[in-house]
Biopython code that builds the backbone (N, CA, C, O; Angstrom):
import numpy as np
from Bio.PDB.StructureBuilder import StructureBuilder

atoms = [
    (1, "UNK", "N", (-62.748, -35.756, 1.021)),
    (1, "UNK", "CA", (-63.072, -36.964, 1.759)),
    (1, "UNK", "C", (-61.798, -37.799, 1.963)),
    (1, "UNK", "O", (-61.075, -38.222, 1.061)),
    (2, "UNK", "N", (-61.635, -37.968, 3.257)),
    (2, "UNK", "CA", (-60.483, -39.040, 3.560)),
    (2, "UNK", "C", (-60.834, -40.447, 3.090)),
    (2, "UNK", "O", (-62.001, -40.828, 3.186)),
    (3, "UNK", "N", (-60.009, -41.140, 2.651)),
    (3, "UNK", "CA", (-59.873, -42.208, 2.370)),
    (3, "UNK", "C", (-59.079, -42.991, 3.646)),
    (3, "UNK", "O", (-58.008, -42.615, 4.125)),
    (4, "UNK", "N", (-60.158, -44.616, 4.246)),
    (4, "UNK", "CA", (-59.893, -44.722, 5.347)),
    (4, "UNK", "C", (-58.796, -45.953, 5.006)),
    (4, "UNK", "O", (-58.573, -46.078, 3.802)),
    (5, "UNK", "N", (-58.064, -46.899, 5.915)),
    (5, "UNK", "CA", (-57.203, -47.309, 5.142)),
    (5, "UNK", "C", (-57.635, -49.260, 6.298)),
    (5, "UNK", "O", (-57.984, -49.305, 7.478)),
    (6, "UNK", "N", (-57.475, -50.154, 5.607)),
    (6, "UNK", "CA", (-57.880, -51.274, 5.766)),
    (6, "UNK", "C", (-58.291, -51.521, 8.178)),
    (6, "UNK", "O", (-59.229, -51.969, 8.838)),
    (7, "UNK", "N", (-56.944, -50.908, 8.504)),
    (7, "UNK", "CA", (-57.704, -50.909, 10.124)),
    (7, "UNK", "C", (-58.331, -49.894, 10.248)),
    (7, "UNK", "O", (-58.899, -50.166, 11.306)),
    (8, "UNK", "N", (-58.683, -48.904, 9.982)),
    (8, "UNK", "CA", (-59.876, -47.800, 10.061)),
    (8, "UNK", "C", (-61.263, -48.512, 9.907)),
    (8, "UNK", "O", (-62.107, -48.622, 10.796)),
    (9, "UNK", "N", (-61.351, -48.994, 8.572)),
    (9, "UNK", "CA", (-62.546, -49.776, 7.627)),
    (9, "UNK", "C", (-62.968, -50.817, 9.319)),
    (9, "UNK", "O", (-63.971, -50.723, 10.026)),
    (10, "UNK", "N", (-61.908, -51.604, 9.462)),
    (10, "UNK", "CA", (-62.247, -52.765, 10.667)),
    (10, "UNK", "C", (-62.900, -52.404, 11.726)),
    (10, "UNK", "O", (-63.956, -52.859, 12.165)),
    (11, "UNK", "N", (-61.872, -51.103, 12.349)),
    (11, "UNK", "CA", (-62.059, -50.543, 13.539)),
    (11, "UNK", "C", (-63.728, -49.395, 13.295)),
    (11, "UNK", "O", (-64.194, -48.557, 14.067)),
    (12, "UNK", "N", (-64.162, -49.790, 12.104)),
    (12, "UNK", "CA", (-65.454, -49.042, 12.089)),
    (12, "UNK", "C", (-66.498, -49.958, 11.894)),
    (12, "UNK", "O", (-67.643, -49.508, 11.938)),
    (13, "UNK", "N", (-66.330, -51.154, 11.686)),
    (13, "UNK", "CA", (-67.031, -52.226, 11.631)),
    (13, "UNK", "C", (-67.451, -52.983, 13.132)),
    (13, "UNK", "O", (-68.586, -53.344, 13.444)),
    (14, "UNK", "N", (-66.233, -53.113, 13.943)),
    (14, "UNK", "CA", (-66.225, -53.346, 15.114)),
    (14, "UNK", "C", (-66.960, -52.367, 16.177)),
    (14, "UNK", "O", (-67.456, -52.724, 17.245)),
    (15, "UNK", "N", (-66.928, -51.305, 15.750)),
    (15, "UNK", "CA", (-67.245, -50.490, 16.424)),
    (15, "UNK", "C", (-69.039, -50.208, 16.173)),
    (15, "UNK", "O", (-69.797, -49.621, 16.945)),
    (16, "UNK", "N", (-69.300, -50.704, 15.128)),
    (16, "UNK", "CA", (-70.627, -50.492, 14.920)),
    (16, "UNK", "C", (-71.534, -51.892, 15.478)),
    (16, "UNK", "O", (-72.664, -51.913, 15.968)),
    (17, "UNK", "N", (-70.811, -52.759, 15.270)),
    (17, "UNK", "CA", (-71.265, -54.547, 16.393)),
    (17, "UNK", "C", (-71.212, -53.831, 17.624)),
    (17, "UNK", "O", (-72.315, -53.862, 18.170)),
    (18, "UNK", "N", (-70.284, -53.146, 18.325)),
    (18, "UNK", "CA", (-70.043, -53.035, 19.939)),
    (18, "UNK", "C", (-71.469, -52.400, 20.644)),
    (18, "UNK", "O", (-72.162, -52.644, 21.632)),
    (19, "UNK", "N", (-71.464, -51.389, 19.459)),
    (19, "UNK", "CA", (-73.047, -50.181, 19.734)),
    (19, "UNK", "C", (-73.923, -51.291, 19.883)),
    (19, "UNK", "O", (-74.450, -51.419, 20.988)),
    (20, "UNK", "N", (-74.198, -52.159, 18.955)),
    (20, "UNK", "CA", (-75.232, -53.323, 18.853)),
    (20, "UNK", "C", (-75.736, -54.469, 19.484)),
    (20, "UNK", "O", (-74.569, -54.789, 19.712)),
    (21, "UNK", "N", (-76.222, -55.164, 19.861)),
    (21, "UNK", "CA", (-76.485, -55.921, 20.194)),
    (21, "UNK", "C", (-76.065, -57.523, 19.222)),
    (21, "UNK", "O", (-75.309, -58.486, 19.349)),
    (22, "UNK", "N", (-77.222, -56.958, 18.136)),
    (22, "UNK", "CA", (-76.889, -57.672, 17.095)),
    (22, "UNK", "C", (-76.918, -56.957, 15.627)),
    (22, "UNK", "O", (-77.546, -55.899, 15.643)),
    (23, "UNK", "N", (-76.514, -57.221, 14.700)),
    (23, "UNK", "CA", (-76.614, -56.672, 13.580)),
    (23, "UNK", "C", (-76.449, -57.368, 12.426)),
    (23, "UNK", "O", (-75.619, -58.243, 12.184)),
    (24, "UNK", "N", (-77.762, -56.673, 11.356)),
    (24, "UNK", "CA", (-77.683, -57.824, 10.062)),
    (24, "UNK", "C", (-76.774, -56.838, 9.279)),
    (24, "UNK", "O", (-76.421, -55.679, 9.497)),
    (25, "UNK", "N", (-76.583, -57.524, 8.515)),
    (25, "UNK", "CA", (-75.426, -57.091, 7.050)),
    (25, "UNK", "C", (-75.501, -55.921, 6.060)),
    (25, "UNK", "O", (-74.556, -55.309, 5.563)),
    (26, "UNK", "N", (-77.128, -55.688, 5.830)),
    (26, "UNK", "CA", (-77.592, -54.678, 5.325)),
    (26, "UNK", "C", (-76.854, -53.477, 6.806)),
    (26, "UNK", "O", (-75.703, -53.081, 6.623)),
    (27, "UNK", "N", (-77.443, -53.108, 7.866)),
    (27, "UNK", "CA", (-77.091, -52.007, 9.006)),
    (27, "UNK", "C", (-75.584, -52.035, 8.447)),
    (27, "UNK", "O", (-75.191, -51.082, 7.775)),
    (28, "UNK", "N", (-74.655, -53.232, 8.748)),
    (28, "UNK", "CA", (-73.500, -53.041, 8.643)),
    (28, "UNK", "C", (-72.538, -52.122, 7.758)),
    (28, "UNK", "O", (-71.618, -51.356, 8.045)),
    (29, "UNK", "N", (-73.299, -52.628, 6.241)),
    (29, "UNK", "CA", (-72.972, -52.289, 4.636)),
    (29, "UNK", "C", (-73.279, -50.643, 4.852)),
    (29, "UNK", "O", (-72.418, -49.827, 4.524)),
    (30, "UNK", "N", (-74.789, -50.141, 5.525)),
    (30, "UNK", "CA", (-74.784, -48.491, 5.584)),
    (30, "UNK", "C", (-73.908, -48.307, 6.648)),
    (30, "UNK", "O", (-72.809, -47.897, 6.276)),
    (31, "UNK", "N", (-74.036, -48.488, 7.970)),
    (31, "UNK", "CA", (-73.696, -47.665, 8.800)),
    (31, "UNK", "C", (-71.888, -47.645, 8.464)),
    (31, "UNK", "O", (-71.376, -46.657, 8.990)),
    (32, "UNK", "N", (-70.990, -48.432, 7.794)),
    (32, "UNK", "CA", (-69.786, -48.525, 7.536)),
    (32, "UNK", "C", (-69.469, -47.792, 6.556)),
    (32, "UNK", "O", (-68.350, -47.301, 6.409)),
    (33, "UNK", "N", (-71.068, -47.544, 5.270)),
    (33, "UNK", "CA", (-70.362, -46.685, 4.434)),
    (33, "UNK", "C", (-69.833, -47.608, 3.532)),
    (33, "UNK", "O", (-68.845, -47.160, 2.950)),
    (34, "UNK", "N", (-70.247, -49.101, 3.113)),
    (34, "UNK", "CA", (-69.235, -49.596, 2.107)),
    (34, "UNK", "C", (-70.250, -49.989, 1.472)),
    (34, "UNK", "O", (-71.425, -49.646, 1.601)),
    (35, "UNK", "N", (-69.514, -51.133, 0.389)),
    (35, "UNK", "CA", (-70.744, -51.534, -0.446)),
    (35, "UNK", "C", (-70.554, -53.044, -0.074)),
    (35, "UNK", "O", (-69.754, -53.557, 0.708)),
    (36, "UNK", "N", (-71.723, -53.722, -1.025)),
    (36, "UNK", "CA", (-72.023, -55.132, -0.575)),
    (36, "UNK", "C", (-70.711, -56.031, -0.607)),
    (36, "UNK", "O", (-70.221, -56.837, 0.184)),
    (37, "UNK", "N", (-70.330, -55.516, -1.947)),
    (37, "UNK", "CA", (-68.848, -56.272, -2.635)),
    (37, "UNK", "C", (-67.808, -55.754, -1.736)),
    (37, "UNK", "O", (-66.976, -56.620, -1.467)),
    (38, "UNK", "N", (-67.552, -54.388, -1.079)),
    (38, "UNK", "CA", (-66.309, -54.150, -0.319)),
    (38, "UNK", "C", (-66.220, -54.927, 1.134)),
    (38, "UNK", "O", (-65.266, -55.390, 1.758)),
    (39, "UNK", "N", (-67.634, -54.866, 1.394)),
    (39, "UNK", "CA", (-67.473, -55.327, 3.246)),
    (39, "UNK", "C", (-67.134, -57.032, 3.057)),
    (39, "UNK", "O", (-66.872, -57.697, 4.059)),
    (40, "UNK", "N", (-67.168, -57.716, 1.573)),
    (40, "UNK", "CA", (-67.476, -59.218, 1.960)),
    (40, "UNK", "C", (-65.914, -59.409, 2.758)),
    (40, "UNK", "O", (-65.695, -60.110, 3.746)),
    (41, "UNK", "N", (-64.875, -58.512, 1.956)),
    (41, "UNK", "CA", (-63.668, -59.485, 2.717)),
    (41, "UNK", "C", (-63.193, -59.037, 4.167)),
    (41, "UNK", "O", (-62.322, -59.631, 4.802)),
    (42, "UNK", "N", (-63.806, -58.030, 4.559)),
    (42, "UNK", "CA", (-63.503, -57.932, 6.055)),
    (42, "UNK", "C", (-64.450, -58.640, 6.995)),
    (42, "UNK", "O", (-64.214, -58.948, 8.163)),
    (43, "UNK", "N", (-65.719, -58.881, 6.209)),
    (43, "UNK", "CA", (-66.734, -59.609, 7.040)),
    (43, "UNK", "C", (-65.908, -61.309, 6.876)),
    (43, "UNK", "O", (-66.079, -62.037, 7.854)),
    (44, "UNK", "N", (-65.384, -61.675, 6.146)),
    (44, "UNK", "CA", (-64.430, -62.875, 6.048)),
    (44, "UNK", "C", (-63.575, -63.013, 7.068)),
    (44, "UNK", "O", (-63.423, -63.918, 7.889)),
    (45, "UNK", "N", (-62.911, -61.745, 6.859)),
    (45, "UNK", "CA", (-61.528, -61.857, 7.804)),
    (45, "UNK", "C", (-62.082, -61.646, 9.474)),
    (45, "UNK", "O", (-61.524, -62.120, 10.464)),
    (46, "UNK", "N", (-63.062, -60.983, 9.462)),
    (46, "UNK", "CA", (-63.621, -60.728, 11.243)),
    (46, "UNK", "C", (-63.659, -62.001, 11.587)),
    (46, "UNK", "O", (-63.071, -62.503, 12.546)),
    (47, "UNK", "N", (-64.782, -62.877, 10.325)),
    (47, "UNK", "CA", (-65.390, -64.181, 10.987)),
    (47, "UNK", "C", (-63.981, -65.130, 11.307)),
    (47, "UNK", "O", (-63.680, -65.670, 12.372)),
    (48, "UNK", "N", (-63.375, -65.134, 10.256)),
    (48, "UNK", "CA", (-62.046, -66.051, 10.723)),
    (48, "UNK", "C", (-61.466, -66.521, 11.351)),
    (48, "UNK", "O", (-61.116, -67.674, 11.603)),
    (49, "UNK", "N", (-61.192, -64.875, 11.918)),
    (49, "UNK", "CA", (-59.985, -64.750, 12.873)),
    (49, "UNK", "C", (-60.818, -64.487, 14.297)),
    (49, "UNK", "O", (-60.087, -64.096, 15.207)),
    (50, "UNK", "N", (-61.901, -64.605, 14.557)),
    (50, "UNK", "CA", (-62.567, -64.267, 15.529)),
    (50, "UNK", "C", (-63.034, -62.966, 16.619)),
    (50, "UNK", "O", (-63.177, -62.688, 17.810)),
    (51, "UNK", "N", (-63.137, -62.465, 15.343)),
    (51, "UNK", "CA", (-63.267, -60.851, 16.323)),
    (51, "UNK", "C", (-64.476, -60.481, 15.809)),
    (51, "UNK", "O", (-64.738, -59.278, 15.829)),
    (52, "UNK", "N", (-65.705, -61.659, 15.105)),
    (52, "UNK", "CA", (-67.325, -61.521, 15.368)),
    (52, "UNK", "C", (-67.346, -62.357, 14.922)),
    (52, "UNK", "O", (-66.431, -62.993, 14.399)),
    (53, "UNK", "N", (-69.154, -62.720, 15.085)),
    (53, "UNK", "CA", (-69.504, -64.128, 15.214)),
    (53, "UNK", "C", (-70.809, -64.145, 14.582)),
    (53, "UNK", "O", (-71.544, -63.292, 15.082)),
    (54, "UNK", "N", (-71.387, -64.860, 13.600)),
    (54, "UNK", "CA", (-72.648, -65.037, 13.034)),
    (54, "UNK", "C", (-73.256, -65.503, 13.703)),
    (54, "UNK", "O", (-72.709, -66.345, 14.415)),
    (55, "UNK", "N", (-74.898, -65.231, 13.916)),
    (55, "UNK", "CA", (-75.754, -65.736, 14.971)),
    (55, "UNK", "C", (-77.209, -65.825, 13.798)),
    (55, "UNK", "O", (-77.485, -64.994, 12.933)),
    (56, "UNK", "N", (-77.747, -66.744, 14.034)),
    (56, "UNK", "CA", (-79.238, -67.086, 13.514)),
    (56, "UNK", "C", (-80.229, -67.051, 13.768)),
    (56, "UNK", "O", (-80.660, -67.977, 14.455)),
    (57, "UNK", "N", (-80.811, -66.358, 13.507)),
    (57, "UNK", "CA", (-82.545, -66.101, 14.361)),
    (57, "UNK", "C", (-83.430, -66.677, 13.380)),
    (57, "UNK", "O", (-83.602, -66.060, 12.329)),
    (58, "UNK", "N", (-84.054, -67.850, 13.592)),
    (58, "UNK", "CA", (-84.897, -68.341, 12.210)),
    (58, "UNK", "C", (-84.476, -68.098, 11.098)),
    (58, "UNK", "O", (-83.452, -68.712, 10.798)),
    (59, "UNK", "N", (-84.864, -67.456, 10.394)),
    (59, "UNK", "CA", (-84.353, -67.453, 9.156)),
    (59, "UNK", "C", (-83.242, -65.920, 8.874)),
    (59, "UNK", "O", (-82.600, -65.570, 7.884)),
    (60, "UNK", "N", (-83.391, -65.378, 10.069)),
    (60, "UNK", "CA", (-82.388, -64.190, 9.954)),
    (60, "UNK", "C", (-80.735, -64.654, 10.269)),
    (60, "UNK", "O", (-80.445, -65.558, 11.053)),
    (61, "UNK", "N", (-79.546, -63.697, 9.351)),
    (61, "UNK", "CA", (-78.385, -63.741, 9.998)),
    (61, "UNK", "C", (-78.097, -62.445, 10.315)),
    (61, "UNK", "O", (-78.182, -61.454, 9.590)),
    (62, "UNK", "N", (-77.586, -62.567, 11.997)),
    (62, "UNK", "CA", (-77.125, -61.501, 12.536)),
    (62, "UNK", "C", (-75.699, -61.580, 12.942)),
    (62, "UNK", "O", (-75.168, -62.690, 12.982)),
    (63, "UNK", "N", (-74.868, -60.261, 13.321)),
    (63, "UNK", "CA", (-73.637, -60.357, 13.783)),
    (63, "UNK", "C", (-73.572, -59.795, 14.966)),
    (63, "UNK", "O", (-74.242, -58.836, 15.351)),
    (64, "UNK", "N", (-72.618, -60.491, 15.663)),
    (64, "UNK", "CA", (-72.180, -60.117, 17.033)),
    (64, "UNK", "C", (-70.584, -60.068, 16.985)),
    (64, "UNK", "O", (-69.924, -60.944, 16.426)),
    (65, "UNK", "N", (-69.808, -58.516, 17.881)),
    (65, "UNK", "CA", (-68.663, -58.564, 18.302)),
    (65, "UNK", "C", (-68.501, -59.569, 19.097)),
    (65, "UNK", "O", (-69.569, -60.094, 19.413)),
    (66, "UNK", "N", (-67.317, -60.170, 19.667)),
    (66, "UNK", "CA", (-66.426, -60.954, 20.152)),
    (66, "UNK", "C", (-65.447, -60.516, 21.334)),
    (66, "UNK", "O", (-64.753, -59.504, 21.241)),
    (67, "UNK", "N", (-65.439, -61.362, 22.468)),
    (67, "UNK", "CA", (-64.549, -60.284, 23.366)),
    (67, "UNK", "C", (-63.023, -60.093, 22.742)),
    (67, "UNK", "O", (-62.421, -59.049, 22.990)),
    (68, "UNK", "N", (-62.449, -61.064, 21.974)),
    (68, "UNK", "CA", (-61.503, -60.786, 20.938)),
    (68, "UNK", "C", (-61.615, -59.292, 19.890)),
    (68, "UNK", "O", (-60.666, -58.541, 19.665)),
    (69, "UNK", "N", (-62.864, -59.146, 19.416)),
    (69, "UNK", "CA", (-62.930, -58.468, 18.556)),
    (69, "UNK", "C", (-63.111, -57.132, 19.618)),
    (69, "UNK", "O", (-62.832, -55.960, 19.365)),
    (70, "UNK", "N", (-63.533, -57.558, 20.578)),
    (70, "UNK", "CA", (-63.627, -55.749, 21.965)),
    (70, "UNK", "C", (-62.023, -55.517, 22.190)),
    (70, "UNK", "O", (-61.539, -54.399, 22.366)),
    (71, "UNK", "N", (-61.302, -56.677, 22.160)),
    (71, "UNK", "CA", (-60.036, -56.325, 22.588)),
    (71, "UNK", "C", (-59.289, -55.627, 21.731)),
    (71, "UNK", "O", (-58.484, -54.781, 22.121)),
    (72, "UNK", "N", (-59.530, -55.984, 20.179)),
    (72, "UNK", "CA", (-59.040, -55.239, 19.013)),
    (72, "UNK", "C", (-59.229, -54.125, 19.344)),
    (72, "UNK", "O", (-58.208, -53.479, 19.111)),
    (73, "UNK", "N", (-60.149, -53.400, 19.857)),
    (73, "UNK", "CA", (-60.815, -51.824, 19.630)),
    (73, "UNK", "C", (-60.284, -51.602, 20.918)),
    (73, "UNK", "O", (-60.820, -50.504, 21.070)),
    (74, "UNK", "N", (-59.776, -51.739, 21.767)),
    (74, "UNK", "CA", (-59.259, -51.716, 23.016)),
    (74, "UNK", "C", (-58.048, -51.297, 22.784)),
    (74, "UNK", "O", (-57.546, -50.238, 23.162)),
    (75, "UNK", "N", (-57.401, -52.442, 21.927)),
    (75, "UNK", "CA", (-55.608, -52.065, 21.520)),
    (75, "UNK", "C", (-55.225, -50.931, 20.126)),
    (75, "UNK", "O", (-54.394, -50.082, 19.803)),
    (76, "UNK", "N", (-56.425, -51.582, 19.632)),
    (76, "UNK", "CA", (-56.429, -49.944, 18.722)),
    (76, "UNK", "C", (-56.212, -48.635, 19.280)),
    (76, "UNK", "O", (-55.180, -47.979, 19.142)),
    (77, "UNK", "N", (-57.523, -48.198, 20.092)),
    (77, "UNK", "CA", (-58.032, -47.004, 20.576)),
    (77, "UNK", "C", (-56.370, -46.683, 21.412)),
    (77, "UNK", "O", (-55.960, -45.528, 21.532)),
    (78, "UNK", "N", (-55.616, -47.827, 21.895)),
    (78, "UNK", "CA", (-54.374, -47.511, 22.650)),
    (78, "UNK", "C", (-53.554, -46.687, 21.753)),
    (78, "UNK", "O", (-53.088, -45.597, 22.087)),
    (79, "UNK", "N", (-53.352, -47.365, 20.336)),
    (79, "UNK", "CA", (-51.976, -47.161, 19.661)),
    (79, "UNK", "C", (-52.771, -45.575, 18.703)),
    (79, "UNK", "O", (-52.212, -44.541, 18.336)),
    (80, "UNK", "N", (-53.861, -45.902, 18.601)),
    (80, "UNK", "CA", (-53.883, -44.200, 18.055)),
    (80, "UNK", "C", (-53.735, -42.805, 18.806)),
    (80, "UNK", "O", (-53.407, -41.740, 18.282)),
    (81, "UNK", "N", (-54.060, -43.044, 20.216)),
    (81, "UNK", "CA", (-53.694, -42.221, 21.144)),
    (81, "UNK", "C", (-51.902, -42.018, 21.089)),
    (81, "UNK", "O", (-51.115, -41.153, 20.704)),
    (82, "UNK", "N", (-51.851, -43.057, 21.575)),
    (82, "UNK", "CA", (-49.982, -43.196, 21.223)),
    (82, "UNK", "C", (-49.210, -42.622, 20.103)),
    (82, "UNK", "O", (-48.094, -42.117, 20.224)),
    (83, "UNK", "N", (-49.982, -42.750, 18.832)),
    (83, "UNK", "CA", (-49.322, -42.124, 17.238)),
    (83, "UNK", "C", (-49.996, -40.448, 17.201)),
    (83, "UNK", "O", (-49.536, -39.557, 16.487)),
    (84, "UNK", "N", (-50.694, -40.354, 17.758)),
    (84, "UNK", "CA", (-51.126, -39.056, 17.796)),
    (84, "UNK", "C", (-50.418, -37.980, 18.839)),
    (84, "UNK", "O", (-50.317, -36.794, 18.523)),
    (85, "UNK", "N", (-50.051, -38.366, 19.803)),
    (85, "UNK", "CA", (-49.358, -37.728, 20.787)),
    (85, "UNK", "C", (-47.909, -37.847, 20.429)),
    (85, "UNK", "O", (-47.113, -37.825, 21.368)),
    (86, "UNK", "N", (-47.584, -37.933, 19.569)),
    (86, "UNK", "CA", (-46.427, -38.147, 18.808)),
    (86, "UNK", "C", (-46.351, -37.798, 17.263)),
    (86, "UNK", "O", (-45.447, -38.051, 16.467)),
    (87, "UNK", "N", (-47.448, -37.203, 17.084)),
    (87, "UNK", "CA", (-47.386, -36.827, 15.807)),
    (87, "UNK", "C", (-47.950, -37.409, 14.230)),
    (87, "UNK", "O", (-48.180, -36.718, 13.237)),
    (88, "UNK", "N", (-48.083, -38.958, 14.384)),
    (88, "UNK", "CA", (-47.893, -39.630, 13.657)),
    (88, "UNK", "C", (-48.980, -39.465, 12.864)),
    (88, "UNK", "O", (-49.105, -40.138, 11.840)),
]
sb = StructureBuilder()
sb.init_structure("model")
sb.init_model(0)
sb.init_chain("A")
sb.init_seg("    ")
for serial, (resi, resn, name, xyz) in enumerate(atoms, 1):
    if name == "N":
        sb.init_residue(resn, " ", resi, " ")
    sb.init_atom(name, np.array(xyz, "f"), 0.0, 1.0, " ", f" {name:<3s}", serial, name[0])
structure = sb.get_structure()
């Protein structure tokens, strides 16, 4: 098993909001593969820095990507093409 390394972890988080519409924390925690305690600090750092956004439905919290956070996966998806065609 590969071990993914802190922008992998992101770029799989982001990528699972984009599929979504909306998404609660539990979907997030499986479909990412982490645990409750690993996702808190990237779910920190997304909300922060603005590349997703907490949304409230009555008493539910859901998450939504960010066109910031589409652009991340945009400039990502660039530079791994780029390191790969090069070897990296």
């Amino acid at each position: 098993m590969v071990k993914r390394n802190r922008l992998e972890v992101t770029r799989d988080i982001l990528e699972i909001l984009q599929k979504n519409r909306q998404v609660k924390i539990t979907h997030l925690i499986y479909k990412a593969n982490l645990s409750n305690n690993s996702i808190k600090p990237y779910m920190e750092y997304l909300l922060k820095n603005g590349f997703m956004e907490e949304v409230s439905d009555k008493d539910k919290r859901f998450f939504k990507i960010t066109s910031k956070g589409n652009e991340f996966l945009t400039e990502f998806s660039k530079i791994k093409i780029f390191s790969e065609s090069f070897g990296l």
